[in-house]
C-alpha positions in Angstrom: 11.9 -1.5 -17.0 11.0 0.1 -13.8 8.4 -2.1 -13.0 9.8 -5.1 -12.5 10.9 -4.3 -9.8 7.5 -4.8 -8.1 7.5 -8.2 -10.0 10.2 -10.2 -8.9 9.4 -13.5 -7.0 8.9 -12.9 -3.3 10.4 -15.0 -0.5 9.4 -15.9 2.9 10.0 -17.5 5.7 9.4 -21.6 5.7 7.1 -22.9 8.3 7.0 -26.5 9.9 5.5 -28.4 12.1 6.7 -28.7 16.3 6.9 -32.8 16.0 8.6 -32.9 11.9 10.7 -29.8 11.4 12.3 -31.2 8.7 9.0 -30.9 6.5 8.6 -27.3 5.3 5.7 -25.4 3.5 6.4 -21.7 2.6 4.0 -18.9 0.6 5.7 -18.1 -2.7 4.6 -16.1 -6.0 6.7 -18.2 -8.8 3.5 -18.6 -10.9 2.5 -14.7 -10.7 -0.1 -15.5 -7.8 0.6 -16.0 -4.3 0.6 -19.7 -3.5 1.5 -22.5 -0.6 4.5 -25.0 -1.4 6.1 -27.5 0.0 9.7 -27.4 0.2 12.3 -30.5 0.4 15.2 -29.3 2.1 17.2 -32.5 1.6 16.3 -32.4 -2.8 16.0 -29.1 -3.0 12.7 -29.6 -4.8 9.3 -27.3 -4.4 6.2 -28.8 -4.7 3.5 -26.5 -4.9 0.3 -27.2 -2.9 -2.3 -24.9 -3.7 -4.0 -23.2 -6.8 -6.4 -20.1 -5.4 -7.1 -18.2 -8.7 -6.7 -14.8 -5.7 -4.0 -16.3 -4.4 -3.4 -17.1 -0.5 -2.2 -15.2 2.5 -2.4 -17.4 6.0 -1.6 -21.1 6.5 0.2 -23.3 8.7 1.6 -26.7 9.0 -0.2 -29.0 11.8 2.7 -29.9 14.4 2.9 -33.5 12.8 3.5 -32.1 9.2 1.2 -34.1 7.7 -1.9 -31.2 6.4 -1.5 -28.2 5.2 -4.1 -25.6 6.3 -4.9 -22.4 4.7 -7.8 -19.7 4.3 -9.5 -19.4 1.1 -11.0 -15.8 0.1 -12.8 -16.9 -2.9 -13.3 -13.6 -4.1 -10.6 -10.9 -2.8 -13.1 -9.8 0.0 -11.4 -11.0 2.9 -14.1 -13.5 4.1 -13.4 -16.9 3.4 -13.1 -20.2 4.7 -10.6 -22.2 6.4 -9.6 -25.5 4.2 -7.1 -28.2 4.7 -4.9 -31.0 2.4 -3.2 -33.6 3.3 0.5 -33.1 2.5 1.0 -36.6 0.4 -1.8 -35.7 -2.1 -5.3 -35.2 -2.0 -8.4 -33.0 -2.4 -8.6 -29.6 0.2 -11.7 -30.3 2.3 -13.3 -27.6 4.4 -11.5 -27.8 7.6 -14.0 -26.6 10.2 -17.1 -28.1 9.4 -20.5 -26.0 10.1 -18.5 -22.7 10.3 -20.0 -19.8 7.7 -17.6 -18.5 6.1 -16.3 -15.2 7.6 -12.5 -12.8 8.3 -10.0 -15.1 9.9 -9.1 -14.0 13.6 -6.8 -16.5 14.2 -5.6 -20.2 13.8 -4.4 -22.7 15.6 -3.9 -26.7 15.5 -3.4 -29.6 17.9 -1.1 -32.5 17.7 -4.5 -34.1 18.6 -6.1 -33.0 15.9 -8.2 -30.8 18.0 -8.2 -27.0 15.8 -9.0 -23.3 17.2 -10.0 -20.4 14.6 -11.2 -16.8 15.2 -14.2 -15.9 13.0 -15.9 -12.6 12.8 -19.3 -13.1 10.9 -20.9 -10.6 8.4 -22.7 -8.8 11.2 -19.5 -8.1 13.1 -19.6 -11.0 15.5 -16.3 -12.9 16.5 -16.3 -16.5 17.8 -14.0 -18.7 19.0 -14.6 -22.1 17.1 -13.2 -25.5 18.5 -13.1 -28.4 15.9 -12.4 -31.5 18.6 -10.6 -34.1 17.1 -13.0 -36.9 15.1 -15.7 -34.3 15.7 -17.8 -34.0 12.8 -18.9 -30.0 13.5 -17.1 -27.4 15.5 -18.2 -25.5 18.7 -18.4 -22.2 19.8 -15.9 -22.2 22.8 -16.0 -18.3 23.4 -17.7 -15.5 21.5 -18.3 -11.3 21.9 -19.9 -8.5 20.0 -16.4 -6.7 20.2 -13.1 -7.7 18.9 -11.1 -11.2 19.3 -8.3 -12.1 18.1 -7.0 -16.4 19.0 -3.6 -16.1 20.4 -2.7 -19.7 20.3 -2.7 -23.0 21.9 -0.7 -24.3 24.1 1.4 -27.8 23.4 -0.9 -29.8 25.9 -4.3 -27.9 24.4 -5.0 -27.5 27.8 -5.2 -23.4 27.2 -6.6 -21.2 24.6 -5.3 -17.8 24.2 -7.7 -14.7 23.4 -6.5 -11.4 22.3 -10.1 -9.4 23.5 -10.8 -5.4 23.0 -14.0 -5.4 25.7 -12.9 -1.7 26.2 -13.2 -1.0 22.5 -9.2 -0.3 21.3 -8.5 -3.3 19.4 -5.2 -1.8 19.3 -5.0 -2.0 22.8 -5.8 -5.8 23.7 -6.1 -7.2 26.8 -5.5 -11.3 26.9 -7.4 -13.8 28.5 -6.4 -17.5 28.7 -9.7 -20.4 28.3 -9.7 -23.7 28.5 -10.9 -26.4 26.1 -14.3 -26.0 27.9 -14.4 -22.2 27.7 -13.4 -22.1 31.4 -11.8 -19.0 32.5 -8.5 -19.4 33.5 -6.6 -15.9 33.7 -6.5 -12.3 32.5 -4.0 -9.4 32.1 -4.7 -6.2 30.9 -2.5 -2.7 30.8 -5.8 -1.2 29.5 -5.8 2.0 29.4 -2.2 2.6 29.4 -1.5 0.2 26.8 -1.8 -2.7 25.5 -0.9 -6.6 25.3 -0.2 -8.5 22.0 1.5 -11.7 20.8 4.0 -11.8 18.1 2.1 -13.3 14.9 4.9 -16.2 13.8 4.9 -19.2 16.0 3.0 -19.7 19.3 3.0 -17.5 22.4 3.4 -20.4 24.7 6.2 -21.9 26.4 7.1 -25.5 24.7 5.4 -27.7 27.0 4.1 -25.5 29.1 1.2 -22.4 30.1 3.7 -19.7 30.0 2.7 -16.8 27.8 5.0 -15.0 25.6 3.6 -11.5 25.1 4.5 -8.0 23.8 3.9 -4.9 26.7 4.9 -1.4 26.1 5.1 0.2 29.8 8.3 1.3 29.3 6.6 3.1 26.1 8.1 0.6 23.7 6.9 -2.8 22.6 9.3 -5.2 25.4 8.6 -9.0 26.2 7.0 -10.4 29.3 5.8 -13.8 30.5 2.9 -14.7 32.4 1.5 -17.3 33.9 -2.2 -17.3 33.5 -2.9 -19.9 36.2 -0.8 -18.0 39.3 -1.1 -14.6 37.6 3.0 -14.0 38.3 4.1 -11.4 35.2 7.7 -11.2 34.2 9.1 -8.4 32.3 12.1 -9.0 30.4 14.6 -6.4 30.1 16.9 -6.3 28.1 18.8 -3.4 27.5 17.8 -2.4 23.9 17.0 0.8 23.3 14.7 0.0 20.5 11.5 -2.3 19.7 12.0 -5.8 20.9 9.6 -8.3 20.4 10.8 -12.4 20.7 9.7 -15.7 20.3 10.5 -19.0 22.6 13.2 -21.4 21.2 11.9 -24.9 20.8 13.3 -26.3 23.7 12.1 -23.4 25.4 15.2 -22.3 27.5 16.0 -19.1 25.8 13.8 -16.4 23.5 14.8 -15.1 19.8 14.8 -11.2 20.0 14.0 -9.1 17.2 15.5 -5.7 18.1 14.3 -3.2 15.3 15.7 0.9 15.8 16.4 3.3 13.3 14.6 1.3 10.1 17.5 -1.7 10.8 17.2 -4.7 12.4 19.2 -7.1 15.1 18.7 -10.7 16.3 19.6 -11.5 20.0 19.3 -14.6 22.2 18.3 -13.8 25.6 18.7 -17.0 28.1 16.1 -17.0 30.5 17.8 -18.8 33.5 20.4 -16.0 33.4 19.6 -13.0 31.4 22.9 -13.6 28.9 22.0 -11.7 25.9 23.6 -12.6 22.5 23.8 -11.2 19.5 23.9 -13.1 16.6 25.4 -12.3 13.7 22.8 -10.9 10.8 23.8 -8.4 8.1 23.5 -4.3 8.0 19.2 -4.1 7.1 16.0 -5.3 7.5 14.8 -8.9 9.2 11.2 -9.7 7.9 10.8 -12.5 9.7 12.6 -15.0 12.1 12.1 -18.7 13.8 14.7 -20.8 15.6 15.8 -23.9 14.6 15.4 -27.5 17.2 19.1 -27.4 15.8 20.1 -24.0 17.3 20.5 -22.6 14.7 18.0 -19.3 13.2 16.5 -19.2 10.0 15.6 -15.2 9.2 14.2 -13.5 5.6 16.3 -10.4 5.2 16.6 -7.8 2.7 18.1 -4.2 2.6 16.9 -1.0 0.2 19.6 -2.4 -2.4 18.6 -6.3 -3.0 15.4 -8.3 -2.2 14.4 -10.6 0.3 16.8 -13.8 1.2 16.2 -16.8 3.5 19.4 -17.0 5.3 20.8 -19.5 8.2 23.2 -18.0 11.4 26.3 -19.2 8.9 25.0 -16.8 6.3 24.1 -19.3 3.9 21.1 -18.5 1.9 18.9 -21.2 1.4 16.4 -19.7 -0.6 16.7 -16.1 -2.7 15.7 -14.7 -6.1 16.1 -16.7 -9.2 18.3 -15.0 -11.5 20.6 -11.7 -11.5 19.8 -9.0 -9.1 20.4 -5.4 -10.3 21.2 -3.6 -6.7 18.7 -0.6 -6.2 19.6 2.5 -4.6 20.7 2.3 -1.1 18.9 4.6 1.7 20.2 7.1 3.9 17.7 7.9 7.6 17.1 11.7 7.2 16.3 13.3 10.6 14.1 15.9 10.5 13.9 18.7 12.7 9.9 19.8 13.4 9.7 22.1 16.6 10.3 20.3 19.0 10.3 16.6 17.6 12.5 14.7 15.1 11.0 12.8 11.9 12.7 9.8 10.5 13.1 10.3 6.8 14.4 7.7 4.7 16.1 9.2 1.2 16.8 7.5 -1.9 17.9 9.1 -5.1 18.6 8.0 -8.2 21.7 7.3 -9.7 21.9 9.4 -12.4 20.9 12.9 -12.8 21.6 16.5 -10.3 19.3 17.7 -7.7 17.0 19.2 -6.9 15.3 16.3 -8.4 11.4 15.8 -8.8 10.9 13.5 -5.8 8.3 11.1 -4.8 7.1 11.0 -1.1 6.1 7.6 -0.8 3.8 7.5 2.4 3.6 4.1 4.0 0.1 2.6 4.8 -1.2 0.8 8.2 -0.6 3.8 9.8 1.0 1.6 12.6 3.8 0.4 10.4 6.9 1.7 9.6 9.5 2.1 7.1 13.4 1.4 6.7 16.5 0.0 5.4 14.2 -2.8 3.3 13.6 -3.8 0.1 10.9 -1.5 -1.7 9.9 -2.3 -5.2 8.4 0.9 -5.5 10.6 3.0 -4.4 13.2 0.9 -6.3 11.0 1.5 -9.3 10.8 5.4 -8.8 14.8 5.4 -8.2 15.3 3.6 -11.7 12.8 5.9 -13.6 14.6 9.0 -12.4 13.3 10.3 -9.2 14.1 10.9 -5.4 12.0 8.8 -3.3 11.2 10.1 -0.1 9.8 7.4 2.8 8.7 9.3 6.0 7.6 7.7 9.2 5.1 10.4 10.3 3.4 10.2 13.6 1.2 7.2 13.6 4.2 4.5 12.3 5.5 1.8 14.3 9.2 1.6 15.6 9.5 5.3 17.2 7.6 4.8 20.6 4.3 4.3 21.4 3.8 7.8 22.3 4.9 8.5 18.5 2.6 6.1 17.2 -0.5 6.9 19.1 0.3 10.8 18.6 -2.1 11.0 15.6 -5.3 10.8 17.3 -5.7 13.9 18.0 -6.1 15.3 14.8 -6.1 11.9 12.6 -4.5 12.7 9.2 -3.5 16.6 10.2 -0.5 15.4 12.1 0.6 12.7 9.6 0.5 15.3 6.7 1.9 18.1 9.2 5.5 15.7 9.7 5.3 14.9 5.9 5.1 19.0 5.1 8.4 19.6 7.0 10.0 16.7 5.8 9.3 18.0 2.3 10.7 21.8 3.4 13.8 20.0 4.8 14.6 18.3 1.7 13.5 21.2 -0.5 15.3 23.5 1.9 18.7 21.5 1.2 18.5 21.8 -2.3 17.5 18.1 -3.3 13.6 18.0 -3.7 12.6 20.2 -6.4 9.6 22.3 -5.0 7.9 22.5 -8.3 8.0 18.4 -8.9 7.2 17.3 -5.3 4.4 14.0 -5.9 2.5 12.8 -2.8 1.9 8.8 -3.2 0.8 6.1 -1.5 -1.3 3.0 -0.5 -4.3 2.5 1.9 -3.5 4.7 5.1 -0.9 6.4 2.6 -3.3 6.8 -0.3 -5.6 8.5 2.1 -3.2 10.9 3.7 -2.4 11.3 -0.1 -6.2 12.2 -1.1 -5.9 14.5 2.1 -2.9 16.1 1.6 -3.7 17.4 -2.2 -7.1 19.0 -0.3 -5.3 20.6 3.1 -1.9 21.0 1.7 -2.9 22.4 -2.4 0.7 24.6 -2.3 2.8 21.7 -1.3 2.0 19.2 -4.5 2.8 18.8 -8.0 0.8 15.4 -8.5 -0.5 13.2 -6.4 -1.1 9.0 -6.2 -3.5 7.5 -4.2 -3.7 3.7 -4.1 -6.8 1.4 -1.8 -7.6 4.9 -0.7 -10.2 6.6 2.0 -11.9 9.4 0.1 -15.1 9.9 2.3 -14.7 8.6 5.9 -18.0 8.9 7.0 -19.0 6.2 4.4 -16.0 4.3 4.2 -16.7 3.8 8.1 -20.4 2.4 6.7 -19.1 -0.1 4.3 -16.0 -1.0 6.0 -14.9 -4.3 7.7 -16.8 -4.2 11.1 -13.0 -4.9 12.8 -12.2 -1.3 10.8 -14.9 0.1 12.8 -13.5 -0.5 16.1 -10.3 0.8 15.1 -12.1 4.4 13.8 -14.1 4.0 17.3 -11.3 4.2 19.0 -9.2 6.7 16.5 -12.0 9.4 16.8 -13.4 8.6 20.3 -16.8 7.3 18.8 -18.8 7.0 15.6 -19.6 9.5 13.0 -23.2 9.5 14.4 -21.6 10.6 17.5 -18.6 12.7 16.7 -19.2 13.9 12.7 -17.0 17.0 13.1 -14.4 15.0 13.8 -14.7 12.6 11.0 -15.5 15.4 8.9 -12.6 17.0 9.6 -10.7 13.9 8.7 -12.0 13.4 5.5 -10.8 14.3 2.3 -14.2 14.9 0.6 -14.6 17.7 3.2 -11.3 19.6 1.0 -12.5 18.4 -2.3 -12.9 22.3 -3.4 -9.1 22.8 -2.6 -7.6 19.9 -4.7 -5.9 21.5 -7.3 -2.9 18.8 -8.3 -3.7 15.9 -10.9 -4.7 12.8 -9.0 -4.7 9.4 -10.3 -7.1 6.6 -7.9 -6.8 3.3 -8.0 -9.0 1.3 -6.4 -10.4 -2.9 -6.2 -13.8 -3.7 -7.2 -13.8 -6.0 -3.9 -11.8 -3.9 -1.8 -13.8 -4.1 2.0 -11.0 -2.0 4.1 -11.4 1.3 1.3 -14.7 -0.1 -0.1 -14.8 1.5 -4.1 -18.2 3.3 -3.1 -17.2 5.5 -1.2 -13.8 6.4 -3.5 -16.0 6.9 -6.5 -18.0 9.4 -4.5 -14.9 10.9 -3.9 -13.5 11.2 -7.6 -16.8 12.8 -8.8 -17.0 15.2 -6.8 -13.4 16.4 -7.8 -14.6 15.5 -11.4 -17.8 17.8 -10.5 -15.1 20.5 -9.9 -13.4 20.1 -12.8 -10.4 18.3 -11.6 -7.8 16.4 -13.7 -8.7 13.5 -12.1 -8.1 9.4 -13.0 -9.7 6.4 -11.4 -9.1 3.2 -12.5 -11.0 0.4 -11.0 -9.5 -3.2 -11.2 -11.0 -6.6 -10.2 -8.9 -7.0 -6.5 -9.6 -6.6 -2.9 -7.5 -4.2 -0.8 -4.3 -6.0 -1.9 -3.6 -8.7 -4.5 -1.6 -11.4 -4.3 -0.9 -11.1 -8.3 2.5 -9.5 -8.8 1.1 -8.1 -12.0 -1.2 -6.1 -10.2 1.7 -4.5 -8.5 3.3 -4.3 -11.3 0.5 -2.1 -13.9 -0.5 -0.2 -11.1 3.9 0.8 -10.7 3.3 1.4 -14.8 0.4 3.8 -14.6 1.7 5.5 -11.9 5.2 6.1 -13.6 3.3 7.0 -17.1 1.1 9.2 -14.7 3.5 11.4 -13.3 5.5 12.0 -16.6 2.8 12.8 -18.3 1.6 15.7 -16.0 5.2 17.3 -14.0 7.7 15.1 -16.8 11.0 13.8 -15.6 13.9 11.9 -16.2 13.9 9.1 -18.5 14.8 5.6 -17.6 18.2 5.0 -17.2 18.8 1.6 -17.2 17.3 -2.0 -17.6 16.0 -3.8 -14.6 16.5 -7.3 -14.4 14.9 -8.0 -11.1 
């Protein structure tokens, strides 16, 4: 069936601690829910180490190997706890002692012992918390009103990096390095122009030392630099690419892993620092997730293509850790450019294997809106493929990977210019005879469910059916209800609050265009969700239900995501069952086994 393909086990990158690399813990869904294992390399056994009845997202390995540390959302609302176990067997204790429970903004641990975590409390607060080590409470080292983000630690725990939005763009940081006392001991900032962020796997500091590895975009795409936070000397590193590059620091710290990422497809490069020699190494034609260098040399990288799920693969091409069982290849993609006056919008096609165009075709809108997608693995729009219908993926203004004057080029009219790139893309494809213009569905999840809410309400002429999943339906009270880090974003999105600027929310939201929708909709939304929060998307759905609209909401008991793959896969049911039942469509063709 179609939805298992948003079933199959997921894999991910192992981590490990700086001083025992040879112990491994890696996130993994073999039970259904998303769970922490540890991983013997040498018996090829997994051990699993956790048993969160939501599942778990963020954990690490302290640099000796010996606990396991992880954050616990008891409930699916995003505010948790950090806890820790040791690795040999024992009860998870509360790892930072005399912390409330809050959002994680960051971990990071000691070979001391000594532990920094980011924390923003329920009134929007975020502290910097120090647990010394053999201290029975932590400490606030460093604390603000506006956004933080921890960085890292450096090897020595001499410095403390802070990711800080004083300005009020959190997607702009500035850093600031502290010490242990809450000393300052440098800042950089490209505010306004741009901003400064760290690569989330691994640490942003040099091996042994206070360098800091960081992402910049003055050339108006993310690049690496170095700085020293002490004698305030910046480095750019260029290296040639043409696309997104962002890198991490080899363990002996001599070189830096490059993740080069252009047209939805991915490259690995070493770049020596002494010299500048750039190599490529040798990864297939796709998508890599995620990538950490081995004290070996060698490069352990999760890849996966729009054909075949994720892999964990070495430099030799061995995959150490993949899918159990037989893989079914899913369609493969093909990048559609898109002429739209004067710009180009990156389309990425898949259609089914059986079947003629024009074909009813799904145009699957990705969420964040700063991500992208590509040439990877996407059990939905696997799932779509196998049940008949084109999928259509388009990386609107807003997405990741096509500039950072792309990505920022939404602000202006937040949601307009999003659904104006997804409108040509759906004439182009209509245009060349493959989209049929009476079956056209507009789907998606949390920044994609929302354009898809305000796309059936601006656009009523464009769309047969539409999908909306963790969806914004009122934005003036989503902004109420929302994570306070959410608000910062919309701050900065609409250049204040809806206090200050309603028109311009208003105009953003698609409860304003409620009158227009005219397109079956089915909603669904978690119970716990706190980035879409279910009052404001209830609102929503009555007053198209008000209006007489063939609307469906279906609540379930999750937060914004889940880490339950059978939450992924009844929502991929309903939707499927959905769609038939209002515009019809091919049958399923084949079995899925993955």
């Amino acid at each position: 069936m179609p939805v298992d393909r948003c079933n199959a086990p997921a894999v991910e990158l192992p981590f490990w601690g700086r001083l025992r690399p040879e112990v491994c813990a890696l996130r993994g869904n073999a039970t259904g829910t998303a769970q922490f294992y540890l991983w013997d390399r040498a018996g090829g056994g997994i051990r699993q180490l956790t048993d969160a009845p939501h599942g778990v997202e963020l954990g690490l390995l302290d640099p000796a190997g010996r606990w396991l540390w992880w954050y616990h959302d008891e409930d699916g609302t995003e505010r948790g706890s950090w806890m820790r176990a040791p690795l040999r067997g024992g009860p998870a204790v509360p790892a930072l002692p005399g912390v409330p429970p809050g959002t994680p903004e960051g971990l990071a641990v000691g070979a001391s012992g000594l532990a920094v975590a980011g924390i923003t409390a329920a009134d929007g607060r975020t502290d910097i918390h120090l647990l010394r080590a053999g201290a029975d409470r932590a400490e606030v080292l460093y604390g603000a009103d506006t956004p933080l983000y921890l960085g890292g630690l450096s090897d020595d725990e001499a410095y403390v990096l802070v990711l800080h939005a004083e300005h009020g763009d959190p997607q702009r940081p500035s850093l600031r390095v502290l010490g242990p006392d809450g000393a300052l001991v440098g800042e950089l900032s490209d505010w306004p122009h741009g901003g400064l962020h760290v690569v989330p796997y691994g640490s942003p500091f040099l091996p042994g030392g206070r360098l800091v590895l960081a992402v910049h975009t003055r050339g108006g795409r993310p690049a690496p630099l170095l700085w020293d936070p002490v004698t305030a000397e910046v480095r750019e590193i260029d290296t040639g690419l043409p696309g997104d590059v962002r890198a991490h620091f080899v363990p002996d710290g001599t070189a830096l892993l490059l993740h080069h990422r252009i047209h939805g497809r991915s490259e690995l490069y070493r770049y020596r620092l002494a010299d500048g020699h750039l190599e490529r190494l040798p990864v297939p034609r796709g998508t890599v997730h995620t990538a950490a260098a081995r004290p070996d040399g060698d490069c352990w990288y999760t890849f996966s293509s729009a054909t075949a799920p994720a892999v964990l693969r070495d430099l030799a091409g061995r995959e150490l850790l993949s899918v159990p069982g037989p893989v079914v290849p899913a369609a493969p993609v093909t990048e559609v450019p898109v002429p739209h006056g004067e710009l180009t919008v990156p389309v990425f096609l898949s259609v089914p294997d059986t079947g003629e165009a024009p074909y009813p075709t799904v145009f699957l809108l990705h969420g964040g809106p700063h991500t992208a997608d590509g040439d990877e693995y996407n059990g939905p729009a696997a799932a779509w493929n196998d049940a008949g219908y084109a999928v259509a993926r388009v990386n609107y203004r807003g997405s990741a990977e096509n500039g950072t004057a792309w990505q920022f080029g939404h602000r202006e009219a937040v949601g307009h210019t999003e659904l104006s790139d997804v409108a040509a893309a759906r004439a182009h494809l209509v245009a060349s005879g493959l989209a049929d213009p009476d079956r056209c569905v507009l789907a998606g999840s949390s920044w994609g469910g929302y354009l898809t809410l305000l796309g059936l309400g601006t656009q009523p002429g464009l769309w047969a059916c539409g999908l909306a999943e963790g969806a914004v339906g009122d934005y003036p009270a989503a902004y109420r209800e929302q994570l306070h880090s959410l608000r910062w974003v919309d701050r900065a999105m609409f250049g204040g609050t809806p206090d200050q600027v309603p028109e311009r929310y208003a105009a953003a939201s698609p409860h304003t265009y409620a009158d227009a929708v005219r397109a079956p909709l089915l909603v669904l939304a978690g119970d716990r969700d706190a980035r879409c929060p279910v009052g404001q998307i209830e609102s929503y759905v009555r007053a198209l239900a008000a209006r007489g609209a063939d609307v469906d909401l279906r609540l379930r008991s999750t937060g914004h995501a889940s880490a339950r793959a059978e939450v992924g896969a009844d929502a991929m049911s309903a939707q499927i069952a959905f769609v038939r039942s209002r515009i019809g469509g091919p049958a399923p063709t084949r079995k899925q086994d993955a």
